[in-house]
MIMAR-264020 format. One line per 4 residues: number of its first residue (from 1); their letters; for each residue x, y, z of C-alpha. Coordinates in steps of 0.001 Angstrom, whole numbers, plus 500000, padded with zeros to 6 digits. Layout:
// MIMAR-264020
NUM) a) X Y Z  ...
//
This chain:
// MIMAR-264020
1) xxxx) 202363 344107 014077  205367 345848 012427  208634 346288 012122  210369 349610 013105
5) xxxx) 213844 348647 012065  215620 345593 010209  218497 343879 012614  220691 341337 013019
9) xxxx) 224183 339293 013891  227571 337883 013794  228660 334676 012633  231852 331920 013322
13) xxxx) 234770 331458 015288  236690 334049 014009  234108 336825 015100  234544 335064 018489
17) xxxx) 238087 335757 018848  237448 339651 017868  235034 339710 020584  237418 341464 022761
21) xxxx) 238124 344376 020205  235356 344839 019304  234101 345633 023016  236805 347850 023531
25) xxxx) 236204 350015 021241  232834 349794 022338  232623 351006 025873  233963 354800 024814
29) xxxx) 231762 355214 022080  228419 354327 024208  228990 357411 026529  230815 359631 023275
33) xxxx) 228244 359825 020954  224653 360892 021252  221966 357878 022017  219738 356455 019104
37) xxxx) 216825 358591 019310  212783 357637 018380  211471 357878 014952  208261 359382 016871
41) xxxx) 207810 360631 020573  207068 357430 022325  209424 354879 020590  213078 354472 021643
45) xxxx) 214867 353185 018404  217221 350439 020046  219485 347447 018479  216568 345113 017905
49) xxxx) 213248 344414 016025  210591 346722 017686  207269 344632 017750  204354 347391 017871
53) xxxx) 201835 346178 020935  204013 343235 021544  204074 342189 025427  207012 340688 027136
57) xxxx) 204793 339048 029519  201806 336317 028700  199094 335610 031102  197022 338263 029242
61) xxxx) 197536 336615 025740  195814 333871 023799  198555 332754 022124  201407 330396 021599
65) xxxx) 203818 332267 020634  205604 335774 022046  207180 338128 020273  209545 339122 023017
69) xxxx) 212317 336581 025036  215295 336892 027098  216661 333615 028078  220476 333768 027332
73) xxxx) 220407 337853 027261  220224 340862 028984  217416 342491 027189  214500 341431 025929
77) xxxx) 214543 341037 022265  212395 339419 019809  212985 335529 018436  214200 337005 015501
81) xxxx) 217085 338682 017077  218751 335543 019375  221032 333453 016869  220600 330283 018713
85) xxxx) 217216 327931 018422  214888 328850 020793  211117 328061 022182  208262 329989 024332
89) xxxx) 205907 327786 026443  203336 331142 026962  200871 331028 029850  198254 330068 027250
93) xxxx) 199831 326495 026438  201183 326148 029528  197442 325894 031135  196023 324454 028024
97) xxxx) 198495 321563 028520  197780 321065 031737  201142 321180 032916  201643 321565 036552
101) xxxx) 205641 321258 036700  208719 322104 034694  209491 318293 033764  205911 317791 032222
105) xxxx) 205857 320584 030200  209154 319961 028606  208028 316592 027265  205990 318365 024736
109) xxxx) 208550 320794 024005  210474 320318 020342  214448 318922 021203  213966 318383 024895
113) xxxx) 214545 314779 026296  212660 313996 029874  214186 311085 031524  210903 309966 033682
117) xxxx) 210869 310425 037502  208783 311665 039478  206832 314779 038661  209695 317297 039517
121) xxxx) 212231 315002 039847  213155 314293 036376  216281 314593 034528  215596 317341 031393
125) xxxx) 218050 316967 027988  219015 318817 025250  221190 318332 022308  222917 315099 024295
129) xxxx) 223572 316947 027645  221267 317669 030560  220296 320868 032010  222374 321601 035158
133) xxxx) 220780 324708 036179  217873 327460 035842  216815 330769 035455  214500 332305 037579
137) xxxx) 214077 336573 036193  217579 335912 034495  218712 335056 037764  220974 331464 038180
141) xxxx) 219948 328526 040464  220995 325110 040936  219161 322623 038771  219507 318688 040159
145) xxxx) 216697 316037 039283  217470 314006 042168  216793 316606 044545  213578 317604 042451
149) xxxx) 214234 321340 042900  212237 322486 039847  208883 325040 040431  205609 324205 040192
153) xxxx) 204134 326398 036860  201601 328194 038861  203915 330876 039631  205382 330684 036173
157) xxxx) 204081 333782 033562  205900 331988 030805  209160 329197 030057  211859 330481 027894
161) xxxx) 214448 327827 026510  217459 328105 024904  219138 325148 023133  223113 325054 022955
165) xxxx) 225780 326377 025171  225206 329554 026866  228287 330866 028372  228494 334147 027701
169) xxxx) 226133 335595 030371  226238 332320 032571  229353 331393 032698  229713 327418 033714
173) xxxx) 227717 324644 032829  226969 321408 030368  226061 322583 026809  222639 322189 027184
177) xxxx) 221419 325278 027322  219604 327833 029091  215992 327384 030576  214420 330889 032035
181) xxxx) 211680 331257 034054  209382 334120 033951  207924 334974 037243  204367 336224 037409
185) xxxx) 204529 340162 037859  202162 341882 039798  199682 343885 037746  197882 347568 037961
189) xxxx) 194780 346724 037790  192969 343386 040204  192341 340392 039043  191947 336802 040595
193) xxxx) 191738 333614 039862  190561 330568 041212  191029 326792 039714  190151 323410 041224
197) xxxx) 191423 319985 039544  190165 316360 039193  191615 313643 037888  193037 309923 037732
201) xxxx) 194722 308332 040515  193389 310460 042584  194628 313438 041543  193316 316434 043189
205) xxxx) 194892 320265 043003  193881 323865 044235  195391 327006 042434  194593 330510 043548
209) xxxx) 196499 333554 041801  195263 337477 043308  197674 340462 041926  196422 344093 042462
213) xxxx) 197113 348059 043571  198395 348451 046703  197517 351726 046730  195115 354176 045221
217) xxxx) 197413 355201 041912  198754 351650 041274  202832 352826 042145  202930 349918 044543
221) xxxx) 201144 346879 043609  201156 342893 044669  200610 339397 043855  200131 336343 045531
225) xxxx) 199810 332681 044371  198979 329699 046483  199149 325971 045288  197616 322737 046818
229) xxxx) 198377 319499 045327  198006 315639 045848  197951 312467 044315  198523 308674 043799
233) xxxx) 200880 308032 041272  199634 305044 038362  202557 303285 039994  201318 301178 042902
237) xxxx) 202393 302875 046578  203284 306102 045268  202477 309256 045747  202893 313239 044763
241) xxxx) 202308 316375 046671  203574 319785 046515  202417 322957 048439  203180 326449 046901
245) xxxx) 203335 329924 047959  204455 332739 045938  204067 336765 046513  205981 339396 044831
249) xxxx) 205623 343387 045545  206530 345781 042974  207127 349711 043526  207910 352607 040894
253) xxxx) 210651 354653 041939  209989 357603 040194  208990 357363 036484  211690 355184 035065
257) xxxx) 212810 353292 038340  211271 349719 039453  211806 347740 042744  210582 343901 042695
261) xxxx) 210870 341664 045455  209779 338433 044835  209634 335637 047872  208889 331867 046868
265) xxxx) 208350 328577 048966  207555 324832 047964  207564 321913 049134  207100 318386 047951
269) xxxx) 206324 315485 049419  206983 312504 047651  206581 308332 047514  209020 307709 045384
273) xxxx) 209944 304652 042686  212771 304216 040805  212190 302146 038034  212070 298303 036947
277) xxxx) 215012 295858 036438  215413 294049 033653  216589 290602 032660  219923 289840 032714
281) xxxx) 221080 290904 029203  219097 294168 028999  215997 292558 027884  212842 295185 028707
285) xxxx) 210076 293300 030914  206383 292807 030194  204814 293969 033483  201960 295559 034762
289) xxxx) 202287 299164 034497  201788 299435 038108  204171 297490 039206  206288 298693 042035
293) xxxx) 209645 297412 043694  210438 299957 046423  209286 299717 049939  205863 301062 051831
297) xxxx) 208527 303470 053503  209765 305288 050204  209806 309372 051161  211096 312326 050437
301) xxxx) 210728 315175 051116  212096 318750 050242  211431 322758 051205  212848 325166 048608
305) xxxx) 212664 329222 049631  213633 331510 047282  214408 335404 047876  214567 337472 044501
309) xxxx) 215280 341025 044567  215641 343342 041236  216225 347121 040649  215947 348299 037391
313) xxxx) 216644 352060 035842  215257 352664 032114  216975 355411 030645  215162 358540 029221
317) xxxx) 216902 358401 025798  217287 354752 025449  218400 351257 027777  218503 350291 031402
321) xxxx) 220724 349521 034002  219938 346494 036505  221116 345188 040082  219171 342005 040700
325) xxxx) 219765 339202 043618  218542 335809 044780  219355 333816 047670  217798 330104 047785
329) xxxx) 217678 327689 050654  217173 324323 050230  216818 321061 052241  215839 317732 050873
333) xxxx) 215702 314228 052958  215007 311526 051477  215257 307055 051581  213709 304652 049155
337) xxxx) 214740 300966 047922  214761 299166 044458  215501 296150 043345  219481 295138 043765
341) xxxx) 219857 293458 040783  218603 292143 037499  215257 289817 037005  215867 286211 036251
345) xxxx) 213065 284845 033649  211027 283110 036792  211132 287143 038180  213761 286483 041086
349) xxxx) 215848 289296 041557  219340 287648 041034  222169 290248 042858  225640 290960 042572
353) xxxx) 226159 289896 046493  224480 286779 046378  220340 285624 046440  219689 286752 049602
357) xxxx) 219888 291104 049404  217673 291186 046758  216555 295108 048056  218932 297843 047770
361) xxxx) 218641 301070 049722  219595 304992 049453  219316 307828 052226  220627 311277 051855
365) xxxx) 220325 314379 053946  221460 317704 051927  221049 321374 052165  222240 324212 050149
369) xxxx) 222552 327936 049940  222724 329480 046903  223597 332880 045722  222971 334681 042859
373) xxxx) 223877 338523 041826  223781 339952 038718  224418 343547 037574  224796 345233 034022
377) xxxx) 224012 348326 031877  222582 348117 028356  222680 350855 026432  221532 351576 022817
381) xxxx) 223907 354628 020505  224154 356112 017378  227611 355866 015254  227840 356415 011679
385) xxxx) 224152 356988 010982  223026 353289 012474  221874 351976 015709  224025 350002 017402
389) xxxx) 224400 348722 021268  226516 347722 024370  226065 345309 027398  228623 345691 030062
393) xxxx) 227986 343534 033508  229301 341497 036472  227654 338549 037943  229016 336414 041272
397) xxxx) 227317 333170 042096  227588 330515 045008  227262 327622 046325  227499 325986 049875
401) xxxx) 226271 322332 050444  226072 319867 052622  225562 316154 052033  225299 313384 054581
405) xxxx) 224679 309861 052333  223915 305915 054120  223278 303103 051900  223103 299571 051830
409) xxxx) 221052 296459 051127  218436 294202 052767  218294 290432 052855  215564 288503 051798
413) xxxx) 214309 286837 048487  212468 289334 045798  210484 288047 042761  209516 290820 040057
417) xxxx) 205620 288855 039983  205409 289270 043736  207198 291805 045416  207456 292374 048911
421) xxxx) 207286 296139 049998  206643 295501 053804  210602 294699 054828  211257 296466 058211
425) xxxx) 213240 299824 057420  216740 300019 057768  218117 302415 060469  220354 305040 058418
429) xxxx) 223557 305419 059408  225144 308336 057505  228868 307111 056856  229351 309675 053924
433) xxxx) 229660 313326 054630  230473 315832 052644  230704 319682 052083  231061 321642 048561
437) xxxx) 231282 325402 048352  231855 326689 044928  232703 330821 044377  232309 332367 040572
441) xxxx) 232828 335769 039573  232269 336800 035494  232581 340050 034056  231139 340119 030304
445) xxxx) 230198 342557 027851  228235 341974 024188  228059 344581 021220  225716 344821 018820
449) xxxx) 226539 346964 015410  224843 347221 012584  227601 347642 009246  224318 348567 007624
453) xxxx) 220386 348495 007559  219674 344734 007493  222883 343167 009155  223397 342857 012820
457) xxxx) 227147 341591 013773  227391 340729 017717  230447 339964 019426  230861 339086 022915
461) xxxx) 232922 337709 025603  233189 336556 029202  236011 336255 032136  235266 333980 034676
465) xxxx) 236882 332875 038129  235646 329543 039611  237090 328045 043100  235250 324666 044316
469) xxxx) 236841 323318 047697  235467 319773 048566  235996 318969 052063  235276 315423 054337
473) xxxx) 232546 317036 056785  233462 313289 059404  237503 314089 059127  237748 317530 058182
477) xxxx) 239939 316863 054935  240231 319118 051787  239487 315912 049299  239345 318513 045946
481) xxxx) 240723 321629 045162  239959 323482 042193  240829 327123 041201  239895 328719 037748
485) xxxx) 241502 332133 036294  240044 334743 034238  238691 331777 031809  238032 333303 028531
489) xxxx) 234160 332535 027017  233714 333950 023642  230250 334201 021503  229544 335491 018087
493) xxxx) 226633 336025 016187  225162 337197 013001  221602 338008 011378  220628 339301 007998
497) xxxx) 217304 339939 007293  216603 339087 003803  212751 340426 004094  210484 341871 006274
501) xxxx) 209345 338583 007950  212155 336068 007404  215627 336067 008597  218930 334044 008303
505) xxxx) 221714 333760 011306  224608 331898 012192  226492 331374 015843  229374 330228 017369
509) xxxx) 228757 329695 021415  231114 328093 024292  230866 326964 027600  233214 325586 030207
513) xxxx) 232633 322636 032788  235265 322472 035137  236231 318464 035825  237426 316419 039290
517) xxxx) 239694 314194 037622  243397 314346 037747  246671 313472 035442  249471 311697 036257
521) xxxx) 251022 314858 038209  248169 314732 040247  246949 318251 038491  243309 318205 038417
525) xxxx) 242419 318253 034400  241517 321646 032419  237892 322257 031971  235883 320828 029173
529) xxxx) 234378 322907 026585  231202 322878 024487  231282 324229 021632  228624 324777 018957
533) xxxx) 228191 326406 014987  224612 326675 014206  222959 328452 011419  219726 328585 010395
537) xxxx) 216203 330693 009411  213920 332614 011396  210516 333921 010078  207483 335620 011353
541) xxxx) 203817 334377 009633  200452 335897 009676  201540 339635 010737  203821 338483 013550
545) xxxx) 201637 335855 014991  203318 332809 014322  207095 332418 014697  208468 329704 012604
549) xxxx) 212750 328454 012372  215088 326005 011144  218337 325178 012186  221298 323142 011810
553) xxxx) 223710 322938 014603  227223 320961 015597  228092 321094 019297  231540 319676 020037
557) xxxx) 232475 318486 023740  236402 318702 024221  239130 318384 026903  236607 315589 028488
561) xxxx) 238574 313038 030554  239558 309500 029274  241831 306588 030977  245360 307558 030436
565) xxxx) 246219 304556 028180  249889 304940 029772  249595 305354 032977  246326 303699 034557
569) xxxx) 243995 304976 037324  244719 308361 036099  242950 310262 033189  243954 313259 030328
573) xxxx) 241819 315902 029029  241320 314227 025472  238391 313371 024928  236182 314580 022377
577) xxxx) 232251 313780 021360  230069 315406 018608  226574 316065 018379  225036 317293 015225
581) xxxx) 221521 317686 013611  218917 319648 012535  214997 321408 013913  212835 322719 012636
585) xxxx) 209772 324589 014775  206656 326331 014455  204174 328089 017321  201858 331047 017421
589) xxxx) 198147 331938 015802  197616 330514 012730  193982 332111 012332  191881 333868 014415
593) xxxx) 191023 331028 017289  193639 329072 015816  197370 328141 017770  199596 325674 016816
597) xxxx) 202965 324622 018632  205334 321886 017329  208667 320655 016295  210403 318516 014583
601) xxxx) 214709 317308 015568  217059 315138 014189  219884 314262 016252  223087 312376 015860
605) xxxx) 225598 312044 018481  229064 310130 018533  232016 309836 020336  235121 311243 018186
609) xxxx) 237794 309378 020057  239248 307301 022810  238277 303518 023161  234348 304663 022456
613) xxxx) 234728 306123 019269  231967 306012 016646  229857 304790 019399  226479 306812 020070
617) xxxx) 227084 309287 022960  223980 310271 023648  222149 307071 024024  218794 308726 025663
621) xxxx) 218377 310940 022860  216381 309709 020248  217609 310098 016551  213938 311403 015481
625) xxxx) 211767 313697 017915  208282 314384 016369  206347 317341 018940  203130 318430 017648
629) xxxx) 199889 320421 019650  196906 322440 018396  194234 324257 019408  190512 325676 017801
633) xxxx) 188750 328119 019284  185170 328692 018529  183635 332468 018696  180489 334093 017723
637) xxxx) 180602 333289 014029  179896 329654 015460  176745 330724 016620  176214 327585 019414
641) xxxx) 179552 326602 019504  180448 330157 020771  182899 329537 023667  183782 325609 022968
645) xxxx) 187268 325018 022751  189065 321811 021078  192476 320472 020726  194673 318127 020528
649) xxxx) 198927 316345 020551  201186 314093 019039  204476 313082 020433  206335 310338 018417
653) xxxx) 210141 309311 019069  212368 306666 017468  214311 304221 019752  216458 305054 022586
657) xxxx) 218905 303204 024515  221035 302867 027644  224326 301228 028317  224804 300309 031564
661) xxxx) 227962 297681 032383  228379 296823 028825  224981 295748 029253  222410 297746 026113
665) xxxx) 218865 298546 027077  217226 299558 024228  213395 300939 024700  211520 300753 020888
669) xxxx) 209661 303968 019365  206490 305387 020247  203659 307559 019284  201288 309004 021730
673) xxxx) 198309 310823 021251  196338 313365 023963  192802 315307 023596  191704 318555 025359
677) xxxx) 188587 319827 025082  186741 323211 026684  183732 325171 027324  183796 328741 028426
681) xxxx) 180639 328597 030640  180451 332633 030664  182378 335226 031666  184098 334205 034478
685) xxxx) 183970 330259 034218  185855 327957 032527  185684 324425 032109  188510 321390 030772
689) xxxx) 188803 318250 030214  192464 316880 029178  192963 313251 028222  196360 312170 027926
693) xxxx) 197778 308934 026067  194461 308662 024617  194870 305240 022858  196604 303648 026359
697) xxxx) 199650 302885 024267  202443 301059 026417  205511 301762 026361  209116 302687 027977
701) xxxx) 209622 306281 028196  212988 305833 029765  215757 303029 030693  218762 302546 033025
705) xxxx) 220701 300476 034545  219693 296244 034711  218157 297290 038171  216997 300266 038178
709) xxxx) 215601 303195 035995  213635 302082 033669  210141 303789 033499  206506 303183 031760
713) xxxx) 205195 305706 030418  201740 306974 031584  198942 305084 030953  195360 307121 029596
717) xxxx) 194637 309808 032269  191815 312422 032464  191804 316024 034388  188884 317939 034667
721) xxxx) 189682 321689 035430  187312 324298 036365  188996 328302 036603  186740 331272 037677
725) xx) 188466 334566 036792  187478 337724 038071
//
C-alpha cells in the first residue's frame, strides 16, 4: 500500500474559536475554484491519505486492522487522518473472538470499561463516562443498557469507536465518545454462509448470512441475515436468547448514484440477575459463582425494528452528497427481584424496612420512537496549488417515549446460602407514568486546508437546538421543560506528517449534555460540557498493515450540578471533574498469517471541586487497562499444518471501586487468559474452538450498590463453531 498524498490537522482551543471563519470563507471557495483533480485517470486526489486497494468494508479481509473509518465523520478517511484515538473491531476479530454482541466485544477492546449485565444489557465506558448512544451507517440511535438495545454482531461488517467527545457531527451527549456500526452491505457477486454453535451452559446459536445480484448485471443486489440464539447463563435460573433478522437492498442509480434500504429486527428474551449484595460495609462475598438472588419469574423481554434509508451522489470530479434516515421502534417489558439489602455474616439479607422484605422488585413497560436524519455535502477543491476540503450538513433527531414503572418489595426472610426464588409474583401496579419527547436540529460544517504538503489544519463547528418536554402521562402535567438555542460546538484539529508512515496530531473536541436540575430561580441549569486536548502519534507498520498510536488526552466535565451550599435543595452549574491519561494501541498483520490487536490505558480521574474534590470520579474505571489478542495462521509453507489456525488473549486490570451511600466496594485486579484454536477443513468448512478464562480465575468484574450489582466474572467456557461458506 501507498500513499498518494501527505495530510493532516488543526490543533487547540484557539483553532476552535476560528472555526467559524474559517468555514465562511470556506463555503464560496468550494463552488469558485476548480475541484482537486487525479494524479492519474482513476484516482480523485481528495483531503486525505489515499490507501491504494484499501477497502472500507471487512468481511472480505483477514485482518485486524482497516485502513479506512468513519466514526465521528462524514467521509471515510484513513486512521491516520482522525485526530482523536480510535479502534477497528474488523469482521475478522470480531468472529475470531467469538463475539456475538456489542457488550462482549468491547471487553477486549483497549480503553473501554463493560459494567457486566446481561449479554446486551451492559453498561459500556470510556474515558470515565458511558456511552449514551450509537451509530448505525453514521446514523444516531438511542443507546440504554437497561433496556439492552444493542445489535447482535451478525449483522455487523465491522465496529468503529471513537474515544472522547464527539460533538461536532452529533451534537448532544456524555463525553464518551462515538461507537459506529457498520452494517453488512449487500455484495455483486453470491455468497452464503452458514454457522452453527456449541457451547457451555447450554449455549446453542444458528447464523445464516446470503447477499447476491438481484438481477442479471448486479445494479440491484440483496442481503439477508438471520440469527437464532439460546442459552443458560453460568448464573443459576438464567437465561439468554435473541432472534435476528436483517435484509438490506441496494440499487445504482445511474453510475455515481446509490439507494440502500436497510430493515432490521431483534428480539431478546431474557432471565435476568442483577448482581450480589454484599456485607454491610462493602465487604465483597465468597460465593458460588452461580449463585442467584432473583426470582424463578425474572423476564424481559424486548423487540427493536429498525428502518435505515441512505442516498448517496459521488461526484464526477471529486466528493459526495448524502440524504440518509432511520426510524427505530422499540418496546421493552420487563420485572425481576434482588436482594433488598445488604448480607449479614450468617447470609441474612438485613433491609432498610425491617427483616421481613428481604426481596425487592422492579417492573417497567417502555416504548420509543426514534428518528434520525442526516444530510450533508463533502466536497474536495483546489486553492493555492493544495488540496483542501469542505463538509456542510444538517441533521434533526428525535425522541418520543413512554414509560410506565411499579416497584416494591416482598416479605419474607432471605439468606445469601439459601435463597428462595419461588415467592409468588407480585401483581404490578404501574403508579409511575411518564412521557419524554426530545426535538434536535444541528447544522455543522468542517474544513480541511492544507497551509502546505504535510500539514492538515481542520476547523469545525456546530449549532444545535434541543427542546425536551417531560410530561406526567396519569395527570397530564408538564413536570420539565427544557429549550436549547443555537448552542455553539466547536472542534479543531491538526496533523503533520513527519514521514511517510508516522504521524503526529493534536485536538481540541466539545460536547454538551443538557441537565434537569434547577437554581434557586427555579431556571433549569446550563448544559454541561466535555471538553478534551489530546495529542498524540499515529503510524502505519509493515506497508500499511498494522496501524499503531499513542496518545495523551485531558477531558474536562464543567457546568455539572452541585448542592447550592447557600440555598439547599437547589443546585448551580459548578461543578467540575477531570480525567486525564494516556494509550497506547496496536492492531493489524504483523506477518503474513500473523494479526495482532491490543492496548494498553492509563487513566486518572478526579473531581476538581465541590465537597468531592480530589476524590476519584470515575470509580469503575480502572487506573491500568492491559488488552492484548493474537492470532497465527498456518499456510502451505507448513506443509501439515496447512489450514490450522491458533491464538490466543490477555486482559489484565488494576482495582476498581464503587461508592454507593458512603459505603466503598472495592473489587481487586485481575488477569484473564482465553485460547482459540482452528482448522480449515477445506474449502468451504471451517472449524473453532474458543476457550475463554482459561485458568477459571475468579473474580469481580463489576460492583454496585450493598444490594445489588455486583457481578462474577465468567467462569472457563468453551464454543465450538463450525461455518460453511459458499
Amino acid at each position: 500500500m501507498s500513499h498518494t498524498a501527505y495530510r493532516s490537522r488543526p490543533s487547540g482551543a484557539t483553532l476552535a474559536r476560528l472555526a467559524g471563519l474559517l468555514l465562511a470563507s470556506a463555503v464560496p471557495a468550494v463552488w469558485g475554484v476548480s475541484p482537486a483533480m487525479a494524479q492519474d485517470g482513476d484516482t480523485v486526489l481528495l483531503d486525505r491519505i489515499t490507501l491504494e486497494g484499501a477497502s472500507y468494508e471487512t468481511d472480505d479481509s483477514d485482518s485486524y486492522t482497516s485502513g479506512l473509518v468513519s466514526v465521528g465523520e462524514k467521509d471515510v478517511l484513513s486512521v491516520r487522518e482522525i485526530p482523536q484515538s480510535t479502534s477497528v473491531l474488523t469482521r475478522e476479530r470480531i468472529e475470531d473472538g467469538g463475539y456475538t454482541s456489542l457488550d462482549t466485544a468491547l471487553r477486549d477492546t483497549p480503553g473501554i470499561v463493560v459494567l457486566n449485565n446481561d449479554n446486551g444489557r451492559s453498561s459500556l465506558f470510556s474515558r470515565g463516562f458511558e456511552f449514551d448512544s450509537l451509530y448505525f451507517n453514521g446514523l444516531s440511535a438511542p443507546l440504554s443498557s437497561v433496556y439492552g438495545t444493542q445489535p447482535d454482531l451478525a449483522i455487523v461488517d465491522h465496529i468503529e469507536i471513537l474515544r472522547g467527545p464527539s460533538g461536532l457531527f452529533g451534537g448532544n451527549g456524555e463525553p464518551a465518545g462515538a461507537i459506529n456500526m457498520r452494517l453488512k452491505q449487500a455484495k455483486r457477486d453470491f455468497e452464503a454462509r452458514f454457522e452453527g454453535a456449541f457451547g457451555s451452559w447450554a449455549h446453542k446459536r444458528g447464523e445464516v448470512d446470503i447477499t447476491g445480484p438481484l438481477n442479471e448485471s448486479g445494479s440491484v443486489r440483496g442481503r439477508f441475515v438471520g440469527v437464532l440464539q439460546d442459552e443458560d447463563g453460568f448464573v443459576d435460573e438464567t437465561k439468554n436468547g435473541v432472534g435476528v433478522a436483517y435484509g438490506t437492498i441496494q440499487a445504482d442509480i445511474g453510475t455515481n448514484t446509490t439507494a440502500t434500504l436497510s430493515i432490521n429486527h431483534q428480539a431478546r428474551d431474557i432471565n435476568p440477575f442483577n448482581g450480589l449484595p454484599t456485607l454491610q460495609d462493602g465487604t465483597l462475598l465468597d460465593l458460588p459463582r452461580s449463585t442467584f438472588t432473583g426470582q424463578d419469574w425474572n423476564d424481559f423481554n424486548n423487540s427493536v425494528t429498525d428502518y435505515i434509508a441512505e442516498l448517496e451522489h459521488k461526484f464526477e470530479d471529486g466528493g459526495h452528497a448524502k440524504l440518509s434516515a432511520r426510524y427505530q421502534h422499540t418496546d421493552v417489558d420487563f420485572l425481576y427481584a434482588w436482594a433488598n439489602g445488604y448480607a449479614a455474616p450468617n447470609g441474612d439479607i438485613i433491609s432498610g424496612g425491617g427483616d421481613t422484605d428481604d426481596t425487592r422488585w422492579l417492573a417497567r413497560d417502555y416504548s420509543y420512537d426514534s428518528v434520525a436524519v442526516d444530510a450533508h455535502v463533502s466536497k474536495p477543491f483546489e486553492l493555492f496549488g493544495q488540496e483542501h476540503n469542505v463538509i456542510v450538513g444538517a441533521d434533526y433527531q428525535s425522541f418520543d417515549s413512554t414509560l410506565r414503572q411499579g416497584a416494591g418489595t416482598i416479605t419474607g426472610d432471605q439468606n445469601i446460602y439459601n435463597w428462595n426464588s419461588g415467592l409468588a409474583r407480585p401483581v404490578v401496579n404501574y403508579t409511575t407514568q411518564t412521557g419524554i419527547k426530545t426535538d434536535k436540529f444541528g447544522l455543522y460544517g468542517q474544513l480541511r486546508v492544507k497551509p502546505f504538503e504535510r500539514l492538515t489544519l481542520i476547523g469545525g463547528g456546530r449549532l444545535s437546538w434541543y427542546d425536551a418536554t417531560t410530561t406526567n402521562l396519569l395527570s397530564g402535567a408538564v413536570t420539565n421543560r427544557q429549550t436549547i438555542n443555537a448552542k455553539v460546538t466547536p472542534y479543531a484539529g491538526a496533523v503533520f506528517d513527519l514521514t511517510e508512515w508516522l504521524s503526529a496530531y493534536s485536538s481540541y473536541t466539545e460536547i454538551f449534555q443538557p441537565q434537569t436540575e434547577t437554581d434557586i430561580s427555579g431556571t433549569v441549569l446550563d448544559p454541561r460540557e466535555g471538553r478534551q486536548v489530546e495529542a498524540g502519534l499515529k503510524a502505519e507498520f509493515f506497508d500499511g498493515n498494522v496501524n499503531a498510536s499513542m496518545a495523551y488526552f485531558n477531558l474536562r466535565d464543567v457546568n455539572r450540578a452541585v448542592a447550592d451550599p447557600g440555598n439547599p435543595g437547589v443546585s448551580i452549574a459548578q461543578g467540575e471533574v477531570e480525567v486525564q491519561g494516556f494509550e497506547i494501541e496496536a492492531s493489524g498483520t504483523v506477518l503474513p498469517g500473523w494479526e495482532i490487536s491490543g492496548g494498553y490505558t492509563f487513566t486518572d480521574s478526579q473531581y476538581l471541586n465541590g465537597g468531592s474534590a480530589g476524590q476519584v470520579f470515575s470509580t469503575y474505571t480502572p487506573k491500568h487497562m492491559l488488552q492484548l489478542w493474537t492470532k497465527y495462521t498456518f499456510d502451505e509453507r507448513f506443509d501439515r499444518l496447512n489450514g490450522l489456525f491458533v491464538g490466543g488473549g490477555l486482559t489484565a486490570f488494576s482495582s476498581f471501586s464503587s461508592v454507593s451511600r458512603g459505603i466503598t466496594i472495592e473489587a481487586p485486579g485481575y488477569i484473564t487468559a482465553d485460547l482459540m484454536a482452528g482448522y480449515k477443513l477445506n474449502d468451504n468448512l471451517t472449524a473453532t474452538l474458543n476457550i475463554n478464562n482459561v485458568f477459571d480465575k475468579k473474580y469481580y468484574s463489576r460492583v454496585g450498590g450493598n444490594s445489588v450489582f455486583n457481578f462474577y466474572g465468567e467462569p472457563r467456557s468453551a464454543q465450538f463453531r463450525l461455518s460453511a461458506k459458499f
